[in-house]
VOTOR-385968 format. One record per residue: y, z, x of N, C-alpha, C in turn; residue in one letter. Coordinates in steps of 0.2 Angstrom, whole numbers. Example, Ala and Ser with C-alpha at 12.3 -4.5 7.8 and 13.67 -1.06 7.14 Angstrom:
// VOTOR-385968
((-28 39 66) (-22 39 62) (-16 39 66) a)
((-11 35 64) (-5 36 68) (0 39 64) s)
//
This chain:
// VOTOR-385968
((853 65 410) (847 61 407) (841 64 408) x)
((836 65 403) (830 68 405) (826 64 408) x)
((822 67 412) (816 61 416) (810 66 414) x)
((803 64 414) (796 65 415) (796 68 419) x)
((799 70 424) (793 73 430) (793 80 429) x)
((786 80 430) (783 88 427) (780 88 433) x)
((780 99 435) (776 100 440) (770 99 440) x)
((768 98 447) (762 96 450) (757 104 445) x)
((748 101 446) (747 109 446) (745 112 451) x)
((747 109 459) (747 113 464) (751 118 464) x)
((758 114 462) (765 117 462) (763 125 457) x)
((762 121 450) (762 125 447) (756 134 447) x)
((751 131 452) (747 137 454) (751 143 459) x)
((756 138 463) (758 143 468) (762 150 463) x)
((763 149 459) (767 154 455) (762 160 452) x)
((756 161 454) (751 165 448) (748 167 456) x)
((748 174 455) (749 177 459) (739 179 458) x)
((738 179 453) (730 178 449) (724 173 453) x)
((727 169 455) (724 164 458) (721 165 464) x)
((725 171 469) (722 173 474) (717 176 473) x)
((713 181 467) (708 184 468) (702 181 473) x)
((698 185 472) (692 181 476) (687 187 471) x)
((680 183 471) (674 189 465) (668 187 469) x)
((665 189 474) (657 188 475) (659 182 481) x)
((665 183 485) (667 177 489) (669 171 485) x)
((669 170 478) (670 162 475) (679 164 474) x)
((684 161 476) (689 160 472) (689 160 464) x)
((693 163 460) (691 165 453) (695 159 448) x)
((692 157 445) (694 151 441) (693 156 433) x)
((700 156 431) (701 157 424) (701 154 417) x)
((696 153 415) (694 151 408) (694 154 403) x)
((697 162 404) (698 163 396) (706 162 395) x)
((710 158 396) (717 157 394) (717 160 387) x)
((714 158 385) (713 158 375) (715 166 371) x)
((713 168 377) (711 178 375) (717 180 380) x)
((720 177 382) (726 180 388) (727 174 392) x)
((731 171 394) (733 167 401) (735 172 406) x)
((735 169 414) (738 174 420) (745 173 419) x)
((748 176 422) (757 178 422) (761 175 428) x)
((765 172 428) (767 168 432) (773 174 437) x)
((776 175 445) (780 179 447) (785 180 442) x)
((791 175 441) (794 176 436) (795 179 430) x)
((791 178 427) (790 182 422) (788 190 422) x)
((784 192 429) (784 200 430) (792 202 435) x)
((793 197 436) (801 200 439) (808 200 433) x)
((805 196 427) (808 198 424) (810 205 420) x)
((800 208 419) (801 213 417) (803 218 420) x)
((802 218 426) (803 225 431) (812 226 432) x)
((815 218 434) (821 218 434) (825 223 429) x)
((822 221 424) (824 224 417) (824 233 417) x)
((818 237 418) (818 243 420) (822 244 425) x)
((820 239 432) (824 243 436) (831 242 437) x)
((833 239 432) (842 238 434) (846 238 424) x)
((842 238 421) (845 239 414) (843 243 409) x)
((839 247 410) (835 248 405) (839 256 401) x)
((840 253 395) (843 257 393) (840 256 382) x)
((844 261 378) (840 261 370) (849 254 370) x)
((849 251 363) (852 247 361) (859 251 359) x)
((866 246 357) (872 247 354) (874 254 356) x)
((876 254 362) (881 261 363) (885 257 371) x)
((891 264 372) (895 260 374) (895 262 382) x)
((890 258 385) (890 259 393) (886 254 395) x)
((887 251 403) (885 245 405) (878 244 403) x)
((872 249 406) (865 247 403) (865 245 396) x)
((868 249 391) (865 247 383) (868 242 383) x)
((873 240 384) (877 233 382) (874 227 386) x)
((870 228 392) (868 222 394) (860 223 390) x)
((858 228 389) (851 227 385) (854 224 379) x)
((859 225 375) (861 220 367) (859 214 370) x)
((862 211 376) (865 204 379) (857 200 380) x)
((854 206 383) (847 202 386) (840 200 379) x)
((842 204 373) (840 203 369) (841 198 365) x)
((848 198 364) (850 192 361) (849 183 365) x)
((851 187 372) (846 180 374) (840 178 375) x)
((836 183 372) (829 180 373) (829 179 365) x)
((832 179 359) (833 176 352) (834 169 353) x)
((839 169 358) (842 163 358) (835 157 363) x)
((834 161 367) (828 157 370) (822 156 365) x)
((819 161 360) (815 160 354) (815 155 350) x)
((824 155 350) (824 149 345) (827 143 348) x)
((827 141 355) (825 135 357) (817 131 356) x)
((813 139 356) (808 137 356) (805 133 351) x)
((806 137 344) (804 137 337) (807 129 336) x)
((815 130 338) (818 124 335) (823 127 328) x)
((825 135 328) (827 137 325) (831 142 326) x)
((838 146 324) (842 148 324) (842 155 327) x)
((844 158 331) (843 167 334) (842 169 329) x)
((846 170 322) (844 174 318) (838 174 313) x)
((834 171 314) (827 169 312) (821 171 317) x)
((822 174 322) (820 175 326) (818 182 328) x)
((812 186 325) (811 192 324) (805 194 332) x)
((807 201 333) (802 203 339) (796 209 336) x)
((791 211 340) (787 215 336) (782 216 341) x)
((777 221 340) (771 222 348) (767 218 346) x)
((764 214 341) (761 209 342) (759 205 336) x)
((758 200 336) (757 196 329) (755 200 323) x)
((746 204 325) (743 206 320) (748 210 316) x)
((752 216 320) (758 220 316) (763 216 311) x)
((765 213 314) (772 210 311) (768 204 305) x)
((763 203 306) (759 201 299) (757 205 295) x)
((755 211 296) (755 216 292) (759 218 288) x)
((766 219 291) (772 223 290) (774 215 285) x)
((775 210 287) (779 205 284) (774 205 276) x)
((768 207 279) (764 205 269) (764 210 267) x)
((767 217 266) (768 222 261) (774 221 260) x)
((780 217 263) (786 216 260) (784 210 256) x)
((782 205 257) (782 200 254) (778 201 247) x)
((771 206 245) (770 207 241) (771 214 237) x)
((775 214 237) (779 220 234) (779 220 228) x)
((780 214 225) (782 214 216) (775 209 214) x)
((769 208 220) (763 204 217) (758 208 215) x)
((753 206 211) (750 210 207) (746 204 203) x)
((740 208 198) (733 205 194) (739 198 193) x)
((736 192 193) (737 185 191) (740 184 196) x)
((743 185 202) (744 182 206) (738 179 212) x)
((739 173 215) (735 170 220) (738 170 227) x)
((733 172 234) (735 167 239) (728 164 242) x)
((730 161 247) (726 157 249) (725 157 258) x)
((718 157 261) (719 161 267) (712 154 269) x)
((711 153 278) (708 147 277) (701 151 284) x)
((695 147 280) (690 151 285) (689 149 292) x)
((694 143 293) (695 144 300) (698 148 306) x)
((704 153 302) (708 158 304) (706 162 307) x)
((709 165 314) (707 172 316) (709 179 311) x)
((708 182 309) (707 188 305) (714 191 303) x)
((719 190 311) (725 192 310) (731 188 305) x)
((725 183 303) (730 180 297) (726 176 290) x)
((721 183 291) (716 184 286) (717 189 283) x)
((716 197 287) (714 202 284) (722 207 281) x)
((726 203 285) (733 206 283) (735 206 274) x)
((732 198 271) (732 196 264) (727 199 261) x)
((720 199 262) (714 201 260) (716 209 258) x)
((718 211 262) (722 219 261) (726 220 255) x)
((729 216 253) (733 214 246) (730 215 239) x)
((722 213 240) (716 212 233) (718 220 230) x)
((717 226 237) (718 233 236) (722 235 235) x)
((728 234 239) (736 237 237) (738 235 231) x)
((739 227 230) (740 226 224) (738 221 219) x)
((733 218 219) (726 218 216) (728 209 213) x)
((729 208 218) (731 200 218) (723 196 221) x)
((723 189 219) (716 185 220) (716 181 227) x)
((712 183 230) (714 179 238) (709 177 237) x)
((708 167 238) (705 162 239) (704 161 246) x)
((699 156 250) (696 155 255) (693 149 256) x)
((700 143 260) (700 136 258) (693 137 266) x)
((691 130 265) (684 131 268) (683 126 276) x)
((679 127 279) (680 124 285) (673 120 284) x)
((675 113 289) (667 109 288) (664 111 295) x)
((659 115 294) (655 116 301) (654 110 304) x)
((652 106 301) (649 99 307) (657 96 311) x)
((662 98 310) (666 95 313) (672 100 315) x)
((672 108 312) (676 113 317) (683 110 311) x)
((684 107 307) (690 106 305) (692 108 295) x)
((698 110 293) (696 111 286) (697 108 281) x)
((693 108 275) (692 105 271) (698 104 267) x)
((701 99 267) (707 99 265) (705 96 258) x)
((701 94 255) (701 92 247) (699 99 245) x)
((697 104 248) (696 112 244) (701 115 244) x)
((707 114 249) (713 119 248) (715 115 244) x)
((715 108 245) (720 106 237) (718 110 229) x)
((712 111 229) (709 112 224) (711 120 223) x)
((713 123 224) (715 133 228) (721 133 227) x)
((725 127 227) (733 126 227) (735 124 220) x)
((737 130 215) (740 129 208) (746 136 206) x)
((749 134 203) (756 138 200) (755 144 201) x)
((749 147 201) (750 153 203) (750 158 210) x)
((748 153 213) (749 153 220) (755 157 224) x)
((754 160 227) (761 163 230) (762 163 237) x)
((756 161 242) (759 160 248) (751 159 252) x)
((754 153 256) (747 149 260) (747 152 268) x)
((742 156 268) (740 158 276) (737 153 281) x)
((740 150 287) (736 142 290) (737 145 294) x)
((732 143 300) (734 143 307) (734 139 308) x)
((739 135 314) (739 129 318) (735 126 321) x)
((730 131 325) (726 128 326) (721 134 327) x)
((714 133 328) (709 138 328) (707 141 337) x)
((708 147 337) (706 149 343) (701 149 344) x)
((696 148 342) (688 148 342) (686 141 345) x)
((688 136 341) (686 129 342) (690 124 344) x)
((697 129 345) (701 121 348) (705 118 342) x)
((703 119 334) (704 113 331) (712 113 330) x)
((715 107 327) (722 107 327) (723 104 319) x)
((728 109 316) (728 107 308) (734 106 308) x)
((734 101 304) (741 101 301) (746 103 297) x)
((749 107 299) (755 113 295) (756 110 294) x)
((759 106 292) (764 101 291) (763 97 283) x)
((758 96 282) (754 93 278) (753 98 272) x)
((750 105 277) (748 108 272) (753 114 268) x)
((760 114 274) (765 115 269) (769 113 263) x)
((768 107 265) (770 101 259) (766 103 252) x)
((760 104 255) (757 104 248) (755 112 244) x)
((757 117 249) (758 123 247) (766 125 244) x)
((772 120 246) (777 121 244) (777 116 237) x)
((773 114 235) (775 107 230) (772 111 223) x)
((769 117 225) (766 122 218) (769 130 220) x)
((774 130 223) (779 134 224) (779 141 227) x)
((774 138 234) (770 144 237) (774 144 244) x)
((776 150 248) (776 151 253) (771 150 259) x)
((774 149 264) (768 146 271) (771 151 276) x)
((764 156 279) (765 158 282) (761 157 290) x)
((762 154 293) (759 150 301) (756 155 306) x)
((750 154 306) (747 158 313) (746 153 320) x)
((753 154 323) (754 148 330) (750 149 334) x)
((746 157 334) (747 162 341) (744 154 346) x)
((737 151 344) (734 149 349) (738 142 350) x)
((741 138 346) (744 133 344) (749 131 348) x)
((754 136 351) (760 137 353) (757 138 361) x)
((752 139 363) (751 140 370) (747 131 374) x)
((752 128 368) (747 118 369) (752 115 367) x)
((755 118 365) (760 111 361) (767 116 358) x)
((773 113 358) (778 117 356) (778 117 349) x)
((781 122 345) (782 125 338) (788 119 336) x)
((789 118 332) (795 114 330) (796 115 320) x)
((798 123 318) (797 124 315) (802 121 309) x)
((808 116 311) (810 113 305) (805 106 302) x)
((801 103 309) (798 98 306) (792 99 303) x)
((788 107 305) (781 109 299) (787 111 296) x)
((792 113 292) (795 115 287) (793 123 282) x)
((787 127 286) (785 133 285) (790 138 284) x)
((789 144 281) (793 148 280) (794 154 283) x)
((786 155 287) (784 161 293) (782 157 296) x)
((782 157 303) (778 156 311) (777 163 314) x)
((770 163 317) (772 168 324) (767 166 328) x)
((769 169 336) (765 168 340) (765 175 344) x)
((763 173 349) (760 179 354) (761 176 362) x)
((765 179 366) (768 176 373) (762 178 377) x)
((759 181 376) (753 184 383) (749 177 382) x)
((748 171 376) (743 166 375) (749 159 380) x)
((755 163 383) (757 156 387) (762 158 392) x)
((760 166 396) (759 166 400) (766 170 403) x)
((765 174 397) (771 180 396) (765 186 395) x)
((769 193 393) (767 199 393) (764 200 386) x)
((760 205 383) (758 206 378) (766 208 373) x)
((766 203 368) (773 204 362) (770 200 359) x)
((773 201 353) (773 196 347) (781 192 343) x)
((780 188 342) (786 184 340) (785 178 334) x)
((790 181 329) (790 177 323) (797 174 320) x)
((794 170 318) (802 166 316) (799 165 307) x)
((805 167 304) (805 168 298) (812 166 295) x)
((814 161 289) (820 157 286) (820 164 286) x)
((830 163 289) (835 169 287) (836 170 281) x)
((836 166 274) (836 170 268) (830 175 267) x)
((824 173 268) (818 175 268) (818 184 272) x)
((821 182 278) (821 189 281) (826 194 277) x)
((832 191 277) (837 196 273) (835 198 266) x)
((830 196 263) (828 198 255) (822 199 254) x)
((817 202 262) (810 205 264) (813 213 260) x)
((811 214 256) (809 223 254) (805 228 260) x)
((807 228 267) (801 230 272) (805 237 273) x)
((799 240 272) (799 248 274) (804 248 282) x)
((810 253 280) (814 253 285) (818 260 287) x)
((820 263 292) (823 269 292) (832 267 290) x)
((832 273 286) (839 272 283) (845 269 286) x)
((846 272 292) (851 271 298) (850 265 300) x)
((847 261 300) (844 254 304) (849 251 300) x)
((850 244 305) (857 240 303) (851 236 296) x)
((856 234 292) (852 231 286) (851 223 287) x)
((854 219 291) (857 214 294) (848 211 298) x)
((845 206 296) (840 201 298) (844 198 306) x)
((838 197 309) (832 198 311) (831 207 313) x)
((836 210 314) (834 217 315) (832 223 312) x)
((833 221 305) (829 225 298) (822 223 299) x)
((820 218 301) (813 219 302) (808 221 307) x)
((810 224 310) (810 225 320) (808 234 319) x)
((804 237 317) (805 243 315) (804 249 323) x)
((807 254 322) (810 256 330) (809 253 334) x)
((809 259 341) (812 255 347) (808 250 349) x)
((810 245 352) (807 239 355) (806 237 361) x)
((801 232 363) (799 235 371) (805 230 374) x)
((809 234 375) (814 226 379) (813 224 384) x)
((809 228 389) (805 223 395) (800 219 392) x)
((796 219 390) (792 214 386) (796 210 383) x)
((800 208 378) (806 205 375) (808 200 381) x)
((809 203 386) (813 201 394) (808 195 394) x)
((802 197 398) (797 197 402) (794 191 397) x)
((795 191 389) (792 185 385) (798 180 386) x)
((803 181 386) (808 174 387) (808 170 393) x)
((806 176 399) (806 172 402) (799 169 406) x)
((792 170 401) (789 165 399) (790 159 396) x)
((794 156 392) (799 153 389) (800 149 395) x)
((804 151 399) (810 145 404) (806 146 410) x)
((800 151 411) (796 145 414) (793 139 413) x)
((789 137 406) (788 133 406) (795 127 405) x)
((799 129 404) (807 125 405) (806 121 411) x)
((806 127 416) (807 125 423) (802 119 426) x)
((796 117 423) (790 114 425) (795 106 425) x)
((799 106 422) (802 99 421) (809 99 421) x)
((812 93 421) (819 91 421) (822 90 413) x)
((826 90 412) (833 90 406) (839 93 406) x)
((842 90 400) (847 92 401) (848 98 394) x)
((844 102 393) (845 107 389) (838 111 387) x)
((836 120 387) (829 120 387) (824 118 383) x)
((825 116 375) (821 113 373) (820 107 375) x)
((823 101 376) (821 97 379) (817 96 387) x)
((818 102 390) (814 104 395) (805 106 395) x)
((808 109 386) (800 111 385) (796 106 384) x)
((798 99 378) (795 98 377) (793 92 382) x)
((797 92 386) (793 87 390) (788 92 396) x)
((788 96 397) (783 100 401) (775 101 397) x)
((777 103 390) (772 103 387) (767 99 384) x)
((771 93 382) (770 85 380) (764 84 388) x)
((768 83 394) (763 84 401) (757 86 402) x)
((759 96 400) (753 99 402) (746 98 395) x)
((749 94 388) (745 94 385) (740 89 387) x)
((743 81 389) (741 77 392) (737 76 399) x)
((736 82 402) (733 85 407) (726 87 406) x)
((726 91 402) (726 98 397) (719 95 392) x)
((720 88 390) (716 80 388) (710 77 393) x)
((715 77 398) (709 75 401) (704 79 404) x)
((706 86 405) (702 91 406) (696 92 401) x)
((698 91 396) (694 94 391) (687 87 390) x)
((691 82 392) (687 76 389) (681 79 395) x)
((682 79 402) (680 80 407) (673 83 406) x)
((676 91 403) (672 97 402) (668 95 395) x)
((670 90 391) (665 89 384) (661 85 385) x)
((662 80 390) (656 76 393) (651 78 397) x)
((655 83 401) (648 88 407) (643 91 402) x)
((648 93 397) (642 97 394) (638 96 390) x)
((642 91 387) (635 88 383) (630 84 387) x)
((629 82 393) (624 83 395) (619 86 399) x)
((621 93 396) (617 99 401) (611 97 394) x)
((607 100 396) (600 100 391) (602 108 387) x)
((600 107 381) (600 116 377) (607 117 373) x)
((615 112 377) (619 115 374) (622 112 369) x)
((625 117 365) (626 114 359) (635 114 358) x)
((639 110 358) (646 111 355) (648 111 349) x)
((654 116 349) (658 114 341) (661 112 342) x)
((666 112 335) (673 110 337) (673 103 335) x)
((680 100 335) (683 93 335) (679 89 341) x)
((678 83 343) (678 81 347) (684 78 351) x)
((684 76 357) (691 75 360) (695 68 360) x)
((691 65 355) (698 59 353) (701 62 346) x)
((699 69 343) (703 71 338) (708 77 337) x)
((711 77 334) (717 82 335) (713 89 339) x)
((716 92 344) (714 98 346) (716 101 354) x)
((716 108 354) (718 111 360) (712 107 365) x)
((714 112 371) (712 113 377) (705 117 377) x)
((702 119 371) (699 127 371) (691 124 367) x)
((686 122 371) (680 121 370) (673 126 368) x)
((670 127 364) (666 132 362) (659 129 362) x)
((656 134 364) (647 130 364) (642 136 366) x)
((636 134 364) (632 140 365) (627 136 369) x)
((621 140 372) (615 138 376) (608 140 372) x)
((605 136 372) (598 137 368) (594 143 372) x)
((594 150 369) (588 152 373) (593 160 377) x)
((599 159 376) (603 161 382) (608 166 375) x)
((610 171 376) (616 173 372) (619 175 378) x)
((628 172 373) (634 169 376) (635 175 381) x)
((632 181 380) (637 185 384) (633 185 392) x)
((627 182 391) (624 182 397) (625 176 401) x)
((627 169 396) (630 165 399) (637 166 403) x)
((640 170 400) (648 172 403) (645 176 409) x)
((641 182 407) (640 186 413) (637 181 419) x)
((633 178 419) (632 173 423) (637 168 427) x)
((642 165 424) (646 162 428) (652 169 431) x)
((651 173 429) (655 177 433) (653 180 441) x)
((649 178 440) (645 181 446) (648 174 450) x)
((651 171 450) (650 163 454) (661 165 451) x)
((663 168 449) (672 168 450) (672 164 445) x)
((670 163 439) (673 157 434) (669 164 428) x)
((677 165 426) (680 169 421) (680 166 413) x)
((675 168 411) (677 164 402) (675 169 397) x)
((674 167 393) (675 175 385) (671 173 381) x)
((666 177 378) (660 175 371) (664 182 366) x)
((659 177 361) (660 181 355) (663 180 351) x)
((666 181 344) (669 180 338) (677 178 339) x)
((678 179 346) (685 180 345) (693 183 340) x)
((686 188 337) (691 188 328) (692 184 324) x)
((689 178 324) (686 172 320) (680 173 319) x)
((679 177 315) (670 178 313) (670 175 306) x)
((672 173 305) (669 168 296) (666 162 301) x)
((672 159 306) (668 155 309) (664 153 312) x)
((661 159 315) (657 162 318) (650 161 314) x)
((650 164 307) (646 164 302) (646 158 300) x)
((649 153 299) (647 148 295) (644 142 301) x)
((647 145 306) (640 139 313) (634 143 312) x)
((632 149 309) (626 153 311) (623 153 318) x)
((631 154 322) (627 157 328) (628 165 330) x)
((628 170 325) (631 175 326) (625 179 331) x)
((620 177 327) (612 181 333) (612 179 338) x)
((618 174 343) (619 171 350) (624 173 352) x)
((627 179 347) (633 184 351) (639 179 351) x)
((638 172 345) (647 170 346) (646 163 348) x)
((649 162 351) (652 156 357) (653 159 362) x)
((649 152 369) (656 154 374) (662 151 373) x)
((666 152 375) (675 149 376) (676 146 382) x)
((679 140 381) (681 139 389) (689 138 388) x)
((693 138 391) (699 137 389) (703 132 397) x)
((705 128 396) (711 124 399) (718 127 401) x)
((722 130 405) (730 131 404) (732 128 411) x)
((737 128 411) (743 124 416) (739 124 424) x)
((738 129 425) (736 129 429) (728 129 434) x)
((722 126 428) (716 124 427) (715 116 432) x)
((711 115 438) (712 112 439) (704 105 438) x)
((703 100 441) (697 96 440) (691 101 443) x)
((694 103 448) (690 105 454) (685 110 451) x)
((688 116 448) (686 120 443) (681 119 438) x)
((683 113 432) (679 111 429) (670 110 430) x)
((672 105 439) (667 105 440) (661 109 441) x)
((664 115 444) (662 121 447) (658 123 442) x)
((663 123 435) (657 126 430) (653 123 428) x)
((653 117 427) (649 112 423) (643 114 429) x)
((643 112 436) (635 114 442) (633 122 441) x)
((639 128 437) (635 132 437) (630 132 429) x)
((633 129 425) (629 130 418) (622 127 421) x)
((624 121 425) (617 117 424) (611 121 427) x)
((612 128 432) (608 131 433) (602 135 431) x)
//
C-alpha cells in the first residue's frame, strides 16, 4: 500500500555531494536548477559502474554487449514508467535540441508551400528554431501563438485563431524556462488534434517539477532532458509507436529498421543512458510504493508542494525589495519553481556576479528564450535573473538570498 512519506530535504541533501562546496567561505546555495540541477551519488555511480564493469557497443555475443542490450532496455523500461508509456515509445539521443531537429526533417518530408505549423513565443528556441528551419527547407508557414507579457502566460484565444486545417503540427512547451509559467498540453493538444495537427511537447523544464503523464496530455512527441532533474547531460523523447515506425528519418542502411531504434542514429552514450535512469529511481527512492511510477508520483507531487512554498517565500521577499521587478505567473497560478526578475539600475549579470561572491549561484540571460525576453523589453538588462527551486533548495537559503539582494 503506498504511503506519502517522502524524504526529508535534509535527507535528501546528504546525497549531492555539490552541497559540500564552499565559495568565499559562504556554503554554496544552487539556484540555477533550471540550466542544470546537481547530481545525486547514485546517479554518478551509475555511470562509472557502467564503464567500469560493462561497457561494451550493443547486440553481439559476449557478456559485456549483452548486459549493455539489458541496461538499455531497462532504462526504456524506467522512461516509460516515467512518461506513463510503453519501452517502445521511448527514444534516447545527446540531447533534446538534436532529436528535435532530427525528428522535424522526418516529420516534414512530404511538407511544403500551403502547409502550416504553429510555435508559441513562450518557447525556449530548441522547440522554436527546429520548425522555423522548415520556412527554408521546405517552405511551409510557421505562425507565432503569442505570450501576454503582463502575466508570463499564452494567449490562448491567438492560438486558437492559428489552429486551421492546414495546420500540421503544434510546437508547446509545458512549461517556460524563463518564467516558471505552466501551460496546458493537454488542452492545447485537444485543440491542435481537433484540425488534425500533430503535438510535439517541449517537457525539458516541465518534467524537472511535475511528472510527464503522456497518455493524459495525449501528445504525439514529449521530450525532456535528465541533467534538468538531476541525472547527466541526454536527451529523452517519447514518441506513439506508430508515429516512430512511419518517421522517414535519415538512417545508416545496416541499422535495425525496428522503433524506438531507427531513430537513435549511431552509437549511443550508454553511460549517460545508465547514469539518466538512474536519475529516474532516484527520485523513486525519495518515497514509498508499490511500483516506480507510483513512487514517483508521489515524490514529485511532495517535492512540488515544497517547491510551493518556497517560491511563495522568494516571491514575497522580493517583491519587497525596492527597484525589483518580477515576471512571470504569480504563485497562486499554475507554475514551476523557477522565478525571473530584474533590478532597476543594475544588469542581471552583475546582479548574478554579486550574489556569487556571498556562495548563492544563479543564471541571467535569455536562457534561449529570447522572444521572451524581447517581448518584456528587458533585453538592455542582459535578460532576467533566474532563480530556480530543486529538491534539494532549502528556507534557509532562500533567505540568504533575499538579505543578499537587499544590499
Amino acid at each position: 500500500m503506498a504511503t506519502t512519506h517522502v524524504a526529508s530535504v535534509q535527507e535528501i541533501r546528504t546525497h549531492f555531494p555539490a552541497l559540500e562546496r564552499q565559495h568565499n567561505g559562504h556554503p554554496v546555495a544552487y539556484f540555477d536548477g533550471p540550466g542544470g540541477t546537481q547530481t545525486p551519488r547514485m546517479v554518478v555511480d551509475a555511470i562509472a559502474d557502467y564503464l567500469f564493469h560493462h561497457n561494451a557497443n550493443t547486440h553481439w555475443n559476449y557478456p559485456t554487449s549483452a548486459e549493455t542490450d539489458q541496461i538499455l532496455a531497462n532504462a526504456r523500461q524506467t522512461f516509460a514508467d516515467f512518461f506513463n508509456c510503453n519501452p517502445n515509445e521511448v527514444v534516447f539521443g545527446p540531447n533534446m535540441t538534436t532529436l528535435t531537429y532530427h525528428v522535424s526533417r522526418a516529420l516534414s518530408i512530404n511538407w511544403g508551400a500551403g502547409d502550416e505549423l504553429v510555435v508559441t513565443e513562450l518557447d525556449h528556441h530548441a522547440n522554436v528554431d527546429p520548425w522555423l528551419r522548415l520556412v527554408k527547407e521546405r517552405g511551409v508557414t510557421v505562425h507565432k501563438a503569442k505570450m501576454k507579457p503582463e502575466t508570463g502566460q499564452l494567449d490562448w484565444d491567438h492560438l486558437a485563431s492559428l489552429l486551421n486545417s492546414n495546420t500540421k503540427l503544434l510546437a508547446i512547451g509545458a512549461a517556460s524556462n524563463a518564467l516558471g509559467t505552466v501551460t496546458d498540453v493537454s488542452k492545447a493538444t485537444e485543440m491542435a488534434h481537433a484540425v488534425g495537427a500533430l503535438v510535439y511537447v517541449d517537457a525539458v523544464h516541465y518534467a524537472a517539477h511535475n511528472l510527464p503523464d503522456v497518455k493524459a496530455i495525449g501528445c504525439d512527441f514529449l521530450a525532456c532532458s535528465p541533467y534538468k532533474f538531476y541525472g547527466p547531460h541526454q536527451g529523452v523523447l517519447y514518441g506513439k509507436h506508430e508515429l516512430l515506425q512511419s518517421l522517414d528519418v535519415p538512417k545508416l542502411l545496416p541499422v535495425d529498421d525496428v522503433a524506438p531504434e531507427r531513430i537513435e542514429t549511431g552509437t549511443q552514450s550508454h553511460e549517460s543512458i545508465n547514469g539518466a535512469a538512474a536519475a529516474v529511481d532516484f527520485l523513486a527512492s525519495l518515497a514509498e510504493g508499490p511500483d516506480r511510477r507510483t513512487r514517483l508520483k508521489i515524490a514529485i507531487e511532495e517535492l512540488h508542494h515544497r517547491a510551493e512554498a518556497l517560491t511563495l517565500k522568494l516571491w514575497n521577499g522580493l517583491s519587497q525589495i525596492d527597484g525589483v521587478t518580477l515576471y512571470g505567473p504569480a504563485p497562486d497560478q499554475p507554475r514551476t519553481s523557477t522565478v525571473g526578475f530584474t533590478i532597476n539600475g543594475k544588469s542581471s549579470a552583475d546582479v548574478c556576479k554579486h550574489l556569487a561572491t556571498q556562495g548563492l549561484f544563479a543564471s541571467d540571460g535569455d536562457f534561449y528564450a529570447t522572444t521572451v525576453i524581447d517581448r518584456l523589453s528587458i533585453a538592455d538588462q542582459g535578460g532576467l535573473v533566474r532563480i530556480g527551486c530543486a529538491c534539494y533548495t532549502t528556507e534557509e537559503e532562500i533567505e540568504k538570498l533575499l538579505e543578499s539582494l537587499r544590499q
